[in-house]
TORSESE-119971 format. One record per residue (C-alpha): x, y, z. Coordinates in pm, whole numbers, plus 50000, padded with zeros to 5 digits. Example, Ala and Ser with C-alpha at 12.3 -4.5 7.8 and 13.67 -1.06 7.14 Angstrom:
REM residues 2
X | Y | Z
51230 | 49550 | 50780
51367 | 49894 | 50714
REM end
This chain:
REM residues 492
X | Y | Z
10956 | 81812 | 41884
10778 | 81693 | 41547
10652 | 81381 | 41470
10842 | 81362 | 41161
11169 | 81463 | 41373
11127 | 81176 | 41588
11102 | 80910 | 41353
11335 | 80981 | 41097
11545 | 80710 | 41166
11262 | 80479 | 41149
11172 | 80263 | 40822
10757 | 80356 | 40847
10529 | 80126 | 40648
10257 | 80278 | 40667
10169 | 80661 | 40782
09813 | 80811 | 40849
09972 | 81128 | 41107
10087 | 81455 | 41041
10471 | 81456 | 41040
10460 | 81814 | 41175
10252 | 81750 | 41426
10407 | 81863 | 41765
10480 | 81558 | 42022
10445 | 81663 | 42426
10621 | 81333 | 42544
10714 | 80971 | 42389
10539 | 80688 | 42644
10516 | 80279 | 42572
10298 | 80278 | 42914
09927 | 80392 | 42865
09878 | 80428 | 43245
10125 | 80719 | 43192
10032 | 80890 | 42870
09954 | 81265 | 42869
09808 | 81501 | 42658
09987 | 81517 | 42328
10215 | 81201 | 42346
10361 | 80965 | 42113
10215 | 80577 | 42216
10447 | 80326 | 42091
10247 | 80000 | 42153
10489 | 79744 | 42228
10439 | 79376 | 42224
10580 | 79224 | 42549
10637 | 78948 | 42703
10363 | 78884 | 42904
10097 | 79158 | 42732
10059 | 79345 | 42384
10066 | 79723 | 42397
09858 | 79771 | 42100
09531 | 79610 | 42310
09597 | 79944 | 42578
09571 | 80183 | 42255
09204 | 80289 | 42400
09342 | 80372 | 42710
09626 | 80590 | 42603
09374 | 80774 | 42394
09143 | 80801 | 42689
09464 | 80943 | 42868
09554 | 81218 | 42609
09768 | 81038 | 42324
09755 | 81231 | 41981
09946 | 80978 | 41749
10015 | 80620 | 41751
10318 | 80398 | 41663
10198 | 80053 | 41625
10253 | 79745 | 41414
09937 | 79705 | 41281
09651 | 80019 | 41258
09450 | 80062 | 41545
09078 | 80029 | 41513
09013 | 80370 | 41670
08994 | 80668 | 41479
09352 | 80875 | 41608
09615 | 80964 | 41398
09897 | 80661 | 41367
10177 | 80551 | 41211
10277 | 80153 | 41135
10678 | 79985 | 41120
10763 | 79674 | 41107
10889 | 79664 | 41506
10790 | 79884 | 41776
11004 | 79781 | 42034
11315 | 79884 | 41805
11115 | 80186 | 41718
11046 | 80254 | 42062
11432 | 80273 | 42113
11518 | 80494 | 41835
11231 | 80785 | 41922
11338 | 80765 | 42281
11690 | 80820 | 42198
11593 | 81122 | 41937
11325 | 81275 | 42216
11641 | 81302 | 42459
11892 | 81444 | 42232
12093 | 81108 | 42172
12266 | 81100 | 42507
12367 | 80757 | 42389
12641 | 80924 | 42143
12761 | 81144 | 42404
12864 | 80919 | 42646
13116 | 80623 | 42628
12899 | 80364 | 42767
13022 | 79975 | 42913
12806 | 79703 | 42880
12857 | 79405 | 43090
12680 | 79062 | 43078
12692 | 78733 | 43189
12502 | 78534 | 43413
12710 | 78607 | 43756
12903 | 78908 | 43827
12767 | 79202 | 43647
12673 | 79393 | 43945
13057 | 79373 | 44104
13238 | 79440 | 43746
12985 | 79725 | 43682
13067 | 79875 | 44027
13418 | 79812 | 44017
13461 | 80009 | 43684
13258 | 80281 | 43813
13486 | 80301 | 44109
13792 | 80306 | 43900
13682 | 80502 | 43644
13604 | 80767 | 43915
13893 | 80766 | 44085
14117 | 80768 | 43759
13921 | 81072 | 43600
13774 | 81242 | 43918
13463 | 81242 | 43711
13115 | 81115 | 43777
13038 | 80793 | 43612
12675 | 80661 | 43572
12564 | 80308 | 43643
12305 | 80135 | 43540
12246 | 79789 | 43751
12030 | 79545 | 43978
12073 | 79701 | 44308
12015 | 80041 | 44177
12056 | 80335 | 43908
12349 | 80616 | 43985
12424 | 80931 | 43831
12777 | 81030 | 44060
12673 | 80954 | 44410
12327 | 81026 | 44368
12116 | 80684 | 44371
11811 | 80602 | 44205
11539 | 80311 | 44218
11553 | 80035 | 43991
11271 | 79829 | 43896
11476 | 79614 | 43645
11864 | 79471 | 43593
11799 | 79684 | 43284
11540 | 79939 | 43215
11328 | 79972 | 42916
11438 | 80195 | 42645
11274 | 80514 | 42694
11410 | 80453 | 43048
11719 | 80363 | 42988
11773 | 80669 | 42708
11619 | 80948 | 42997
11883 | 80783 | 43240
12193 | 80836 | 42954
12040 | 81167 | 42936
12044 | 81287 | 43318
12381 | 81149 | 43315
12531 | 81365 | 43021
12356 | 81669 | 43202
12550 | 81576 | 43518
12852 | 81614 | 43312
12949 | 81219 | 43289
13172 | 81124 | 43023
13146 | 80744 | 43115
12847 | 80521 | 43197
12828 | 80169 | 43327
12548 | 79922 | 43242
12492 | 79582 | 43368
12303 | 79458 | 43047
12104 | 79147 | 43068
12020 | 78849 | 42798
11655 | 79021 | 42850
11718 | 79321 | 42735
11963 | 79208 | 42438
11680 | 78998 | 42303
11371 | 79242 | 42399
11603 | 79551 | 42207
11590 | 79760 | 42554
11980 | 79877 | 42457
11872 | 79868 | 42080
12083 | 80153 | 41936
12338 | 80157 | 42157
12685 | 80122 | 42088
12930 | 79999 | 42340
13249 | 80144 | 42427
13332 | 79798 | 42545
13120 | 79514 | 42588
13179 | 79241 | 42849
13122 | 78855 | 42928
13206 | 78766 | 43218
13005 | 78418 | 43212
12737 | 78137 | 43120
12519 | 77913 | 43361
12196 | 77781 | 43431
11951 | 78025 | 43434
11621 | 78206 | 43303
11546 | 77941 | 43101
11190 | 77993 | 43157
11220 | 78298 | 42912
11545 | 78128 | 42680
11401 | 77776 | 42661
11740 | 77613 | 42630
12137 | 77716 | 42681
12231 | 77750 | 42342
11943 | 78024 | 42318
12059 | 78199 | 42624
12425 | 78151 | 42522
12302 | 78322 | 42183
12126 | 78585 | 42358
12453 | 78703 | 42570
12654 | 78701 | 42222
12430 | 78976 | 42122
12626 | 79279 | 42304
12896 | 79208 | 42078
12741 | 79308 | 41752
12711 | 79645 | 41956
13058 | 79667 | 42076
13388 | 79831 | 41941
13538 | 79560 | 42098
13497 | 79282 | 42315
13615 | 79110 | 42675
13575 | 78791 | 42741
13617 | 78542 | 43034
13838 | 78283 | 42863
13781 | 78018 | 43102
13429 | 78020 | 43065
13280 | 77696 | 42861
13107 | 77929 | 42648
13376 | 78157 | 42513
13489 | 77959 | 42214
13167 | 77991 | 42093
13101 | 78347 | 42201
13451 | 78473 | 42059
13341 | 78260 | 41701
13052 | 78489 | 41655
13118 | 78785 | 41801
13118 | 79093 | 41548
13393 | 79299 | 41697
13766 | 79237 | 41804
13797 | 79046 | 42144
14070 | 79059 | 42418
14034 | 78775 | 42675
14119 | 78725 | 43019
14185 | 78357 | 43232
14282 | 78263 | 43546
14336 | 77863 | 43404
14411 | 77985 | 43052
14769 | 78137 | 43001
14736 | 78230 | 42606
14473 | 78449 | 42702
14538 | 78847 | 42631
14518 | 78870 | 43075
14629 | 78657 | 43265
14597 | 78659 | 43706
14894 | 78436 | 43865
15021 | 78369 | 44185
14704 | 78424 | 44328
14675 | 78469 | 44748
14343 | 78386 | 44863
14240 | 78596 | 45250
13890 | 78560 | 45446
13830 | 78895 | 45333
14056 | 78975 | 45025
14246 | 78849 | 44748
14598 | 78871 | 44644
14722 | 78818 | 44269
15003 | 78957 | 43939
14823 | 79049 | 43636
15013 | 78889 | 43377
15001 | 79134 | 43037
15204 | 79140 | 42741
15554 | 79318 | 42881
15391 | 79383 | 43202
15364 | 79237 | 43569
15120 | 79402 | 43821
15048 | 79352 | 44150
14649 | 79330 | 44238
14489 | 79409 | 44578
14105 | 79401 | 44634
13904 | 79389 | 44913
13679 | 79132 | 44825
13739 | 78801 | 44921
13687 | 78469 | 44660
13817 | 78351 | 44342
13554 | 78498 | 44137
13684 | 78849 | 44240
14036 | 78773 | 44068
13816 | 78674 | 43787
13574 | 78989 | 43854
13896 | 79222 | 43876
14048 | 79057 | 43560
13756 | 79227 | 43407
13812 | 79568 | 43480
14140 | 79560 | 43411
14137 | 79408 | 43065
13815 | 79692 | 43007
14048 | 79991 | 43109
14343 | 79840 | 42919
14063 | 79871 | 42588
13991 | 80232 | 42695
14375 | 80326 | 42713
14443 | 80296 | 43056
14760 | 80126 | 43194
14760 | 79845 | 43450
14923 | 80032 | 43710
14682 | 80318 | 43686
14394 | 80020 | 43740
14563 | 79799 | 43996
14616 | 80129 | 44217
14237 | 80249 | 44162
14105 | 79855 | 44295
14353 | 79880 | 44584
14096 | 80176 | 44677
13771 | 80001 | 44617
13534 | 79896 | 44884
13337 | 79562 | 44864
12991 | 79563 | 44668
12685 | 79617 | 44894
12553 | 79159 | 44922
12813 | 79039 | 44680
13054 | 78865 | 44885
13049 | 79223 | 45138
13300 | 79158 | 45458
13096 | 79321 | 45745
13375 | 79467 | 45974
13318 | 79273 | 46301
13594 | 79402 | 46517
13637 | 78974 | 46603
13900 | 78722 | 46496
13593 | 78587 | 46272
13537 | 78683 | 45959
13127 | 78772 | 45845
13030 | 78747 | 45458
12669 | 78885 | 45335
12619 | 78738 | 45012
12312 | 78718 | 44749
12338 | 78378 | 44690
12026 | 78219 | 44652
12012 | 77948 | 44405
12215 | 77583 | 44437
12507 | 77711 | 44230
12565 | 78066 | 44403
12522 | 77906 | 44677
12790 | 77672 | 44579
13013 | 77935 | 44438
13007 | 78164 | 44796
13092 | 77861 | 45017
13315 | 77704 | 44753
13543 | 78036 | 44731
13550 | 78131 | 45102
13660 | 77766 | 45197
14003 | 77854 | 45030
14083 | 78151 | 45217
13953 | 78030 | 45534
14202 | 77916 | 45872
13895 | 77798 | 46071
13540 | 77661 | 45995
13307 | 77754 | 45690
12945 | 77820 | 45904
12664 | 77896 | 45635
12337 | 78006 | 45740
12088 | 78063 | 45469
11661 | 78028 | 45447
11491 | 77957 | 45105
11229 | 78220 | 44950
10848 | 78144 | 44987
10612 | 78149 | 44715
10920 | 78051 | 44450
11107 | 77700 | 44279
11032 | 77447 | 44570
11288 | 77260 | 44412
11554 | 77415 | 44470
11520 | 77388 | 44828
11641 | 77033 | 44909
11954 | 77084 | 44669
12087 | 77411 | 44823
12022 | 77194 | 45182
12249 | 76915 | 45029
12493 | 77178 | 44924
12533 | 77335 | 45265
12588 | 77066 | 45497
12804 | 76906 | 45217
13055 | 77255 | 45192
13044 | 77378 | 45530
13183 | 77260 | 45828
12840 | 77390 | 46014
12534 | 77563 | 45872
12239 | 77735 | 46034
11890 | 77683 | 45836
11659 | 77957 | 45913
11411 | 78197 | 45717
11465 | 78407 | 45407
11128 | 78642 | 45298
10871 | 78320 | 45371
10647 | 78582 | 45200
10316 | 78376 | 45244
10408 | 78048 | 45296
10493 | 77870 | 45668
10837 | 77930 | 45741
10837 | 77572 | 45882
10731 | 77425 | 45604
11010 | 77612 | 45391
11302 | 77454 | 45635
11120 | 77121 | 45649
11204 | 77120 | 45233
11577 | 77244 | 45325
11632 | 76973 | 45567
11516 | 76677 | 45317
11824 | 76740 | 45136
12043 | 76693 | 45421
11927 | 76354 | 45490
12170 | 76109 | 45403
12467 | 76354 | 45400
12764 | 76212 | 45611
12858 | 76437 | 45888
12612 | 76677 | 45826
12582 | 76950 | 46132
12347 | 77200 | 46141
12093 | 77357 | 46335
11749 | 77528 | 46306
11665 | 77867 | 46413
11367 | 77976 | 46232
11375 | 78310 | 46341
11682 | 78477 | 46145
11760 | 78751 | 46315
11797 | 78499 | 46643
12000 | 78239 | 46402
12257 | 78537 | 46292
12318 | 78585 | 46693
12310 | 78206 | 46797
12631 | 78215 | 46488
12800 | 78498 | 46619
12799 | 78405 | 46953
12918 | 78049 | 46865
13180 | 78180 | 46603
13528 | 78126 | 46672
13907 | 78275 | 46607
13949 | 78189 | 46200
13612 | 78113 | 46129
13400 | 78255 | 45846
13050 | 78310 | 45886
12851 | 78327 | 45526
12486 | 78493 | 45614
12330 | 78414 | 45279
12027 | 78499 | 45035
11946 | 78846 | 45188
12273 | 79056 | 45009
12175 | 79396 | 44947
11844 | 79342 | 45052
11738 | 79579 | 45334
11369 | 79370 | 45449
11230 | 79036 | 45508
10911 | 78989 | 45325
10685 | 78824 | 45559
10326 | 78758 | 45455
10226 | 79029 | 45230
10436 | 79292 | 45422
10777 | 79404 | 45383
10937 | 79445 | 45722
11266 | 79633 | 45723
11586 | 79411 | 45818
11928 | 79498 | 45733
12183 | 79250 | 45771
12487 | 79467 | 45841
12294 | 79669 | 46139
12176 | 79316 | 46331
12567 | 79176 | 46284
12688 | 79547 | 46445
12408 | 79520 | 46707
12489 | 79169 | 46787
12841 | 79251 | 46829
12826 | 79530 | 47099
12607 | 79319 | 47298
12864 | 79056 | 47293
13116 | 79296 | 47310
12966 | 79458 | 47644
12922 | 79107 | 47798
13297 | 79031 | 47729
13389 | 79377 | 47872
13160 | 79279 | 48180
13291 | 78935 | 48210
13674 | 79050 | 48224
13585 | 79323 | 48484
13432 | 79114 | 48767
REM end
């Protein structure tokens, strides 16, 4: 493709190239340039592209697109903003996928990764189509799964992604899209289909400096979207809804003048139970994913498919279908009277949230056993203790990826918090693979057990290694042993 092709959606300021000059490649990464490539020098976050122009021409770059001319002698070309430029020659290198595809975009501080999976379910079953995703556990194009280094990728990434999908012959993708890449222009160019909030708290504010900015940031998605969903009962939504540049539906659980509305909602261990409450229409909702956030989480889809032209019922009978989401609030089948939970949570609040919406479905005791990560916010250590032994009726403390600190040291912050705490039981079992057996083994009929911080995670980072450890497999090993003891027990 031409140089001149490539950038002729691009305002240039300045141009020292030849426009007919043929372009091998478009790369923002010098440590992967090739002969005859496009460098866009980006300025990040952390490092400025346009001081790695000398090693992209070392590495075979013919032209640069830059923001200010490079001191080297190499053909280049100057606009006003390369990471915006970076997203519209990416997009033109791959043939636009972007326009070819009806994409979802879905932010919000908690529950991207379950919405985003639940429409691709959905949407799946409804068309018998593929549907790509684009999220924090991982990439997929169908079935096929692909490594993610990022909630979501950079540009050039991102538009190679939308273009494997359209080649795979998806008509729908789904993107988790984080305040990140809204503010850094990774979906820059892209229009949304639909664009979702699902909600606001505290977090990254170590890139956002304050709420307001981060609230600001999520609004974004909605100057992209042909319309918008948002979580009513959210404190944020007034505001968001105010600026956002598209029509908005809404959907509440607390809210009834919202456009969805979830009533008479049934609560299990390991599922929830609710009517979706539409204009003229009353539908029964089934998922398989226990907590009140999923009634919120499946209020989502169904107010997206309702803005795509699908009915409720065809919805409600697609999410009676769905499985749980791999460390979001996943039941691991047990075979027991017990219930098991693997959930992500690993800050104070989703740790609140997980123990806070399993208590209401829950007969028997709420045990929680959860570690803190090593080598990250020390701080939040003693809170999440407090929160534990203040929620549950028992929690475990053990280890979660120590990386390079002392696991002992770790717990000793944990337990800090717990001092003072009336009726606080717990125990310690640094070891976690021995503290998810000393809990099953002590588990009994209506209890739920919430093993916490791992989620999808499939190691434990100790030191500087990354050993694997899988959740789900030590719960199914743990349960034939106990299972064989019973069986051995009851025969003699």
């Amino acid at each position: 493709m031409t140089l001149g092709n490539l950038l002729k959606k691009i305002d240039i300021a300045v141009s020292h190239a030849d426009l007919d000059a043929e372009i091998t490649d478009v790369c923002h990464d010098s440590r992967k340039v090739k002969q005859g490539n496009l460098f866009v020098a980006v300025r990040g976050y952390e490092s400025d592209g346009h001081d790695f122009i000398p090693a992209a021409i070392a590495n075979g770059a013919t032209v640069i697109l830059c923001e200010e001319p490079p001191e080297a002698d190499i053909p280049y070309v100057v606009v006003s903003d390369t990471r915006r430029a970076l997203a519209l020659v990416s997009a033109e290198w791959f043939g636009n996928p972007a326009e070819k595809l009806k994409i979802i975009g879905v932010t919000g501080t908690k529950g991207k990764t379950t919405v985003t999976t639940l429409l691709k379910e959905v949407l799946e079953t409804i068309t018998g189509k593929p549907v790509g995703l684009v999220g924090t556990i991982h990439n997929m194009i169908g079935k096929r799964s692909l490594h993610t280094e990022r909630t979501t990728p950079e540009s050039r990434e991102l538009q190679e992604l939308f273009a494997q999908m359209v080649e795979a012959g998806c008509e729908y993708c789904v993107m988790e899209v984080s305040s990140h890449a809204l503010v850094l222009d990774r979906v820059y160019g892209v229009t949304f289909e639909v664009g979702v909030f699902t909600n606001l708290t505290h977090e990254h504010l170590d890139f956002h400096k304050t709420m307001e900015e981060y609230r600001r940031a999520k609004s974004l998605i909605f100057a992209q979207s042909k319309v918008g969903i948002v979580n009513l009962d959210d404190d944020a939504a007034a505001a968001i809804i105010d600026e956002a540049k598209c029509p908005v539906r809404t959907f509440a659980i607390a809210h009834d003048d919202a456009d969805l509305v979830a009533k008479r909602i049934k609560l299990q261990p390991a599922s929830v139970e609710f009517l979706a409450l539409t204009t003229g229409e009353l539908r029964q909702i089934n998922l398989q994913i226990p907590g009140i956030f999923s009634v919120c989480n499946a209020l989502a889809v169904i107010a997206t498919l309702r803005a795509l032209g699908y009915g409720t019922e065809q919805t409600a009978d697609a999410l009676a279908q769905c499985g749980g989401v791999k460390g979001r609030a996943e039941v691991v089948p047990t075979g027991a009277d017990f219930t098991v939970v693997i959930d992500y949570a690993h800050t104070p609040d989703s740790l609140e949230k997980i123990i806070t919406a399993v208590r209401e479905g829950t007969h028997g005791r709420v045990i929680t056993l959860f570690g803190c990560g090593g080598d990250r916010d020390k701080t939040k250590r003693r809170i999440m203790g407090e929160i534990a032994v203040d929620l549950s009726d028992f929690t475990v403390v053990t280890s979660d990826n120590p990386r390079t600190e002392e696991p002992s040291a770790i717990i000793e912050n944990i337990l800090a918090g717990m001092v003072g705490v009336k009726k606080a039981s717990y125990t310690v079992i640094e070891n976690r693979r021995d503290a998810i057996r000393w809990t099953l083994e002590h588990a009994k009929t209506g209890d739920t057990i919430i093993l916490a911080g791992k989620g999808h995670e499939t190691y434990q980072e100790i030191g500087k290694e990354k050993l694997h450890f899988d959740e789900r497999e030590v719960v199914r090993e743990v349960m034939l042993d106990i299972n064989k003891q019973s069986n051995k027990e009851t025969a003699q």
